[in-house]
C-alpha positions in Angstrom: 0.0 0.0 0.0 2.4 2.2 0.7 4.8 1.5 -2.3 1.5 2.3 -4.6 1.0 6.2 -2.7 4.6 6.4 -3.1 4.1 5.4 -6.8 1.0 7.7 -7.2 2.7 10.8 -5.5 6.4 10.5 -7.8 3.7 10.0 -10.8 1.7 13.5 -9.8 5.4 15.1 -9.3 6.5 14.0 -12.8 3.1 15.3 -14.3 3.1 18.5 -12.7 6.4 19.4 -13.9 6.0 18.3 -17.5 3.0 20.5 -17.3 5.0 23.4 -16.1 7.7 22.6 -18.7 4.8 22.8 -20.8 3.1 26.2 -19.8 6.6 28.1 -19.4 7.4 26.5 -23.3 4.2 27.2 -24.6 4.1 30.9 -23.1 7.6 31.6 -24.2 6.0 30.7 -28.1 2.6 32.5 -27.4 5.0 35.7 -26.5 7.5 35.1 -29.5 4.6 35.2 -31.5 2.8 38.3 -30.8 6.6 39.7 -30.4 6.8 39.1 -34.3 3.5 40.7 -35.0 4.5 43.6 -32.9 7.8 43.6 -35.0 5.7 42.9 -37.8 3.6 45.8 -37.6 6.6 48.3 -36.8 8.1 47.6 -40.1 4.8 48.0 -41.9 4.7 51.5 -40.2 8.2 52.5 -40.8 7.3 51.6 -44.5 3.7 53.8 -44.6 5.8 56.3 -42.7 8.6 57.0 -45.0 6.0 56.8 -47.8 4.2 59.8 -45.8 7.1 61.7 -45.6 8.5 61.1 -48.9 5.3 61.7 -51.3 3.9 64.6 -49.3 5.2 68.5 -49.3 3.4 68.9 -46.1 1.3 72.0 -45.4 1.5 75.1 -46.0 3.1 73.5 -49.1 5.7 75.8 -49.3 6.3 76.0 -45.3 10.2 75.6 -45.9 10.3 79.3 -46.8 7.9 80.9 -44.5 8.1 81.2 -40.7 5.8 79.5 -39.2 6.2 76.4 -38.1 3.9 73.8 -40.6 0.6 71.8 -39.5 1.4 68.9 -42.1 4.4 67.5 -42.0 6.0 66.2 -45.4 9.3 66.9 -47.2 8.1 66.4 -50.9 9.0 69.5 -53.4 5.8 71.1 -53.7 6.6 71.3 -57.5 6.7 67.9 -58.1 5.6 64.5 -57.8 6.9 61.1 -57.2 10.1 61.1 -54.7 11.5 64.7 -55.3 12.2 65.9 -52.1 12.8 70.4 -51.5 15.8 71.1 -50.5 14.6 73.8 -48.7 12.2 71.4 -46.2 15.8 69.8 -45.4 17.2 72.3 -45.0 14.6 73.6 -41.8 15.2 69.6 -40.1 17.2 70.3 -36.7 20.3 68.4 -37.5 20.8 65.3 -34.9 24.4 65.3 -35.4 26.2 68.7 -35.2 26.8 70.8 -32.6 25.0 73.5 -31.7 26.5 76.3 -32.8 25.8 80.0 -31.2 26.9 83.8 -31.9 28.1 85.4 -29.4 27.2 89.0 -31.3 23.5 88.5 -31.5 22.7 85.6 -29.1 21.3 83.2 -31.8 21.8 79.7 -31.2 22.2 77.7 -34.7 21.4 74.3 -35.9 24.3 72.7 -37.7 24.9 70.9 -40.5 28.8 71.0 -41.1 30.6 68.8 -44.1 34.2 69.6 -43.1 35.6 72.9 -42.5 34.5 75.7 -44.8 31.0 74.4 -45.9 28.7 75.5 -43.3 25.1 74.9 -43.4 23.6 76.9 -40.4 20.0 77.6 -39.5 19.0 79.4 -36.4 16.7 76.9 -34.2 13.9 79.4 -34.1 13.5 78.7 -38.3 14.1 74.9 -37.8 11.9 72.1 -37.2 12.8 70.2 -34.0 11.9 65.9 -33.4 9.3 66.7 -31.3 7.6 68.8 -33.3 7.6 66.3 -36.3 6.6 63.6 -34.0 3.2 65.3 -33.1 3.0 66.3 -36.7 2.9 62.9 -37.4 1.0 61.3 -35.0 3.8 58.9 -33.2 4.5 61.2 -30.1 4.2 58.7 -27.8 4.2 55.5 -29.4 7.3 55.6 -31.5 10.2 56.7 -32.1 12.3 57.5 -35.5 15.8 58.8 -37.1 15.5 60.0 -41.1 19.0 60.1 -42.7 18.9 61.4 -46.3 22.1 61.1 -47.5 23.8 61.1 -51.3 23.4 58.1 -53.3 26.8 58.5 -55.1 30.3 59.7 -53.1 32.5 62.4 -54.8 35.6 61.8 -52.8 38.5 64.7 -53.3 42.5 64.3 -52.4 45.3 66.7 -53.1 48.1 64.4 -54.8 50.6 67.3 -55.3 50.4 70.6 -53.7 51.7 73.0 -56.6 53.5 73.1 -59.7 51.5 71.4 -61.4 48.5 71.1 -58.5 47.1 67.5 -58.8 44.2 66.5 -57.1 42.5 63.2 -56.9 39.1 62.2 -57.7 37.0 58.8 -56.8 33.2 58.0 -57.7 32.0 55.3 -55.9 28.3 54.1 -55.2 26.7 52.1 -52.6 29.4 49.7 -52.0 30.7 50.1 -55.5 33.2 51.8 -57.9 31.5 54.2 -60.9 33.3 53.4 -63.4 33.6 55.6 -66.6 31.2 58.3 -65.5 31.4 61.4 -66.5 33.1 64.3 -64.8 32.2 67.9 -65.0 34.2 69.9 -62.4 34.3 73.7 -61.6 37.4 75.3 -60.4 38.1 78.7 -58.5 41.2 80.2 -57.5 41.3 82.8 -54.8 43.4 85.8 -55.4 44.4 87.0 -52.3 46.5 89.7 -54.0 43.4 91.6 -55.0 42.9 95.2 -53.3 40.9 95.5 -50.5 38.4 92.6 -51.3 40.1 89.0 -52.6 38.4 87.5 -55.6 38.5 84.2 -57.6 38.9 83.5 -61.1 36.7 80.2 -62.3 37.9 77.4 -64.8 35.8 74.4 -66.3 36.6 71.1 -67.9 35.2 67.5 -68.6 36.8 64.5 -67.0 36.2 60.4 -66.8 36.6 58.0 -64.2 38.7 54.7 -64.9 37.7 50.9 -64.0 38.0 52.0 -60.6 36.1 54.8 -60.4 39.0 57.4 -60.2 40.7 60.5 -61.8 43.3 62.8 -61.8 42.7 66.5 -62.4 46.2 68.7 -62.7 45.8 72.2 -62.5 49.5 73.7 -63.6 48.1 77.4 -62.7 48.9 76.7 -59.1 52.1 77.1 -58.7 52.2 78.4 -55.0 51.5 75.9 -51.7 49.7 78.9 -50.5 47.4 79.6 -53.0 43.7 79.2 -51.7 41.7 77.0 -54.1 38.0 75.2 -54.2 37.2 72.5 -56.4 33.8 71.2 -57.3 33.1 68.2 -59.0 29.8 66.5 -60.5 29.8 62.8 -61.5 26.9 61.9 -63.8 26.3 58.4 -64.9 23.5 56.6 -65.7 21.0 59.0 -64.5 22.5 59.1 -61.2 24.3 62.7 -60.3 26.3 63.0 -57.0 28.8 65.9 -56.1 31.6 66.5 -54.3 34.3 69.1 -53.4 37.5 70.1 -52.0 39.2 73.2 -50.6 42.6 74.5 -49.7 43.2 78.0 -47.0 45.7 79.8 -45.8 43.8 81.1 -42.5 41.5 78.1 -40.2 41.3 80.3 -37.3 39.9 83.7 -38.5 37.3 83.4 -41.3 33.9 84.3 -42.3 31.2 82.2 -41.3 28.1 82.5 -43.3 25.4 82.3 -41.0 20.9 81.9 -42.9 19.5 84.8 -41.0 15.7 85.0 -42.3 14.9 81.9 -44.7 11.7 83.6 -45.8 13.3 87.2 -46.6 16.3 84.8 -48.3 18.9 86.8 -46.2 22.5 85.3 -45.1 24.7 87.3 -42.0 28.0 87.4 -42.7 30.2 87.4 -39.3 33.6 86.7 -38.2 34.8 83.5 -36.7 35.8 84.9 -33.2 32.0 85.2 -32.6 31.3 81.7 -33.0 34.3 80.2 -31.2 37.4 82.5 -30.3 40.9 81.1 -30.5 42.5 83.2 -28.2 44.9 85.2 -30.3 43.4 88.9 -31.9 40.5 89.4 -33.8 42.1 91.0 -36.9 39.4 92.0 -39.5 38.7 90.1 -42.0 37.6 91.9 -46.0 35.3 89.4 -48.1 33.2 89.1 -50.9 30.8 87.3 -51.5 29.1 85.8 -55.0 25.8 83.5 -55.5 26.3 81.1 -58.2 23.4 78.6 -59.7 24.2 75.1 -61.2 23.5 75.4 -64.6 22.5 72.0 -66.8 25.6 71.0 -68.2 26.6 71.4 -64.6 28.6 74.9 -64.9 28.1 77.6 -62.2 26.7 81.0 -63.5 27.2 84.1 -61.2 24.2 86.0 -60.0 24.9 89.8 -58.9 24.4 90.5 -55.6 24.0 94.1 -53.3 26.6 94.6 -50.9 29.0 91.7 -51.7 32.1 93.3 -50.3 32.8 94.0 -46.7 34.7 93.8 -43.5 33.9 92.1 -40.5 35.8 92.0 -37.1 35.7 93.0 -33.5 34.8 96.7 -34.1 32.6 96.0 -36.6 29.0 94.5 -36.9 27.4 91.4 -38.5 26.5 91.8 -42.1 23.8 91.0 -43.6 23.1 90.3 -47.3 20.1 89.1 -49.7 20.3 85.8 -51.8 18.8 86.9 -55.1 16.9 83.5 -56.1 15.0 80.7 -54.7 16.7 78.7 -56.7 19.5 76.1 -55.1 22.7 76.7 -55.6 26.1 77.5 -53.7 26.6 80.8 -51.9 30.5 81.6 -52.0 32.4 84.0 -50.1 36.6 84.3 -50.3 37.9 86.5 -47.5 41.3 87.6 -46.5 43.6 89.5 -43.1 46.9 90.9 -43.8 48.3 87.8 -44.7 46.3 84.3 -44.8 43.0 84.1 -46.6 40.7 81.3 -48.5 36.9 80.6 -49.3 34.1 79.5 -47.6 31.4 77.4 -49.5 27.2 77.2 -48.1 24.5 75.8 -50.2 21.3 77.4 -50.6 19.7 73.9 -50.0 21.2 71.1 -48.6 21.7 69.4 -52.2 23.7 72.4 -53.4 26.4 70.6 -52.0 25.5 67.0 -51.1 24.7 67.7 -47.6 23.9 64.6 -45.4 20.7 65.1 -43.2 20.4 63.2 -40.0 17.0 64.1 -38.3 15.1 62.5 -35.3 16.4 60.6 -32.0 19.5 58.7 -31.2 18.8 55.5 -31.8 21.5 53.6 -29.6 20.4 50.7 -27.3 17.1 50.4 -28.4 15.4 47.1 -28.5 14.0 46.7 -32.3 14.6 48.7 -34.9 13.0 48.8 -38.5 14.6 50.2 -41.4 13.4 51.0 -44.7 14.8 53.0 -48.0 13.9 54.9 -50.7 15.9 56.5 -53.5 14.9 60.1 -54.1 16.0 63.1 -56.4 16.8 66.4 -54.4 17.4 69.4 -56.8 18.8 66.3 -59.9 21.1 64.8 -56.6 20.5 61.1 -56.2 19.7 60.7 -52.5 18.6 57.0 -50.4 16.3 58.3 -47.4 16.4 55.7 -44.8 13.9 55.4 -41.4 14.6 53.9 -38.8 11.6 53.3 -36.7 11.0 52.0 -33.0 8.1 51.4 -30.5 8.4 53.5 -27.5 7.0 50.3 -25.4 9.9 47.9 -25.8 8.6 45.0 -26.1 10.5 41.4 -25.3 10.5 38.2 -24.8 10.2 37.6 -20.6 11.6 33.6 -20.0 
């Protein structure tokens, strides 16, 4: 009798542990399931998202050149269809990755969007559109989270070979993971005459160029035949239908310069102020004389000079913040070469981020987080081939408990 209750009770222990086994095995699947539906249905978001984005101008339509801060949030050109994205709408996104920038002579802080010294992209933060803002706009505060990188489709890399006599500078095309081979080069060069009295200027040359196999050139420029001679070199690589940019500069002076700073988007003005009011290096301010030229990217990929008011002036420690007007709505490259007693160089910003191949990162940091679904599109910004990627979240981190 009492070997059978023993029998009986080892029999229940055995059962009720393969039916906790059971439970704890099945609940794991049940939760790995609705985890991939969650998953599941984040990707399908991040796709109807990016579509959102990408296919819609927002509203006001044309809210990337008036103040106020849109209703409708979309980055589409207003002007077209399909996946053209206005470079103007970028240019308003509070970059993620630079560092605020603030001037010291009128208090503004700026949002930042810097490719290497000497092209500046700068936006005050009461013009620009901030993450939280978008996420309301959009309807995820709350529930998600996202980062938007636009960046270009094709890399114009630039190298100086040989410094002077003859100046040879390196070129490579590459795409997404590979080379462009034999794809046509149309480059702009501009030499900065620092000789000029009281305001340096530049002198322009253009020429056609292929890439080998291996996507690269060489471009020798025998005019230089000084190491100090300050020099800016733009290059456009078209192949296929695909057009990506790239550029390259050389100065004399990387303390004191002119930083170009947007002051009003919708009155298309651009302050001109001296480095030392953005970040001081310690030595003296010496004033610095510029001048300044707007120039448009023509179709055969040329730059044609647009007259400006005021294009020449001084700024330094005795002397105010200029501002001046950009003359067009129109993309293109705002340049300004400026000089002190004895260094000098040029400064390049786009009017609109595609200009000059700017990268946009816009959103939240995305580090650590649990899940993350990406998607891509290719998209056209001002003829610039561009892949837009989102990566979405949920704010509720899900997981699977054991």
């Amino acid at each position: 009798m009492a070997g059978s209750t023993i029998d009986h009770i080892v029999a229940l222990t055995v059962f009720l542990g393969a039916l906790l086994l059971f439970i704890t095995l099945f609940n794991q699947t049940l939760q790995t399931a609705v985890l991939y539906q969650q998953h599941k249905v984040i990707a399908s978001k991040c796709t109807d998202m990016l579509d959102n984005m990408m296919l819609n101008p927002g509203y006001p339509t044309n809210w990337s050149w008036i103040g106020p801060t849109p209703t409708s949030f979309g980055l589409q050109d207003p002007e077209f269809t399909q996946y053209k994205l206005s470079p103007f709408s970028l240019m308003r996104l509070r970059s993620l990755t630079g560092q605020r920038v603030d001037n010291t002579r009128n208090n503004m802080a700026y949002s930042n969007i810097t490719m290497g010294f000497g092209n500046f992209l700068l936006v005050p933060y009461t013009q620009v559109v901030n993450y939280s803002t978008a996420t309301a706009l959009l309807g995820t505060n709350g529930s998600y989270g996202f980062q938007l990188t636009i960046a270009p489709t094709i890399t114009v890399s630039i190298s100086e070979s040989k410094s002077s006599n003859p100046l040879i500078l390196a070129v490579n095309v590459a795409g997404k993971g590979f080379p462009l081979s034999i794809a046509n080069l149309s480059y702009c060069f501009l030499t900065v005459n620092l000789q000029s009295e009281p305001y340096p200027s530049y002198t322009t040359s253009y020429g056609p160029a292929y890439t080998d196999s291996e996507g690269n050139a060489i471009l020798p420029f025998p005019e230089i035949t000084d190491d100090n001679t300050p020099y800016a070199l733009i290059v456009y690589a078209h192949l296929g239908g695909l057009v990506g940019l790239g550029y390259h500069q050389r100065v004399t002076s990387t303390q004191q310069y002119v930083v170009p700073l947007i002051d009003d988007l919708s009155q298309k003005s651009v302050l001109i102020a001296h480095s030392y009011d953005i970040h001081p290096f310690g030595a003296t301010e010496e004033d610095l004389y510029y001048n300044a030229t707007f120039v448009l990217v023509t179709e055969d990929f040329t730059l044609r000079e647009m007259p400006m008011d005021n294009s020449t002036g001084v700024v330094g420690q005795a002397k105010p913040n200029r501002v001046m007007t950009i003359p067009t709505t129109n993309p293109g490259i705002f340049v300004v070469t400026y000089k002190n007693a004895t260094e000098g160089g040029i400064i390049m910003m786009p009017w609109g981020t595609s200009s000059m191949a700017f990268t946009v990162t816009f959103g939240e940091d995305m580090t650590g987080k649990e899940w993350v679904a990406t998607d891509t599109r290719q998209v056209i910004v001002d003829n610039i081939a561009y892949q837009a990627k989102l990566a979405l979240w949920s704010l509720k981190g899900y997981q699977v408990i054991g």
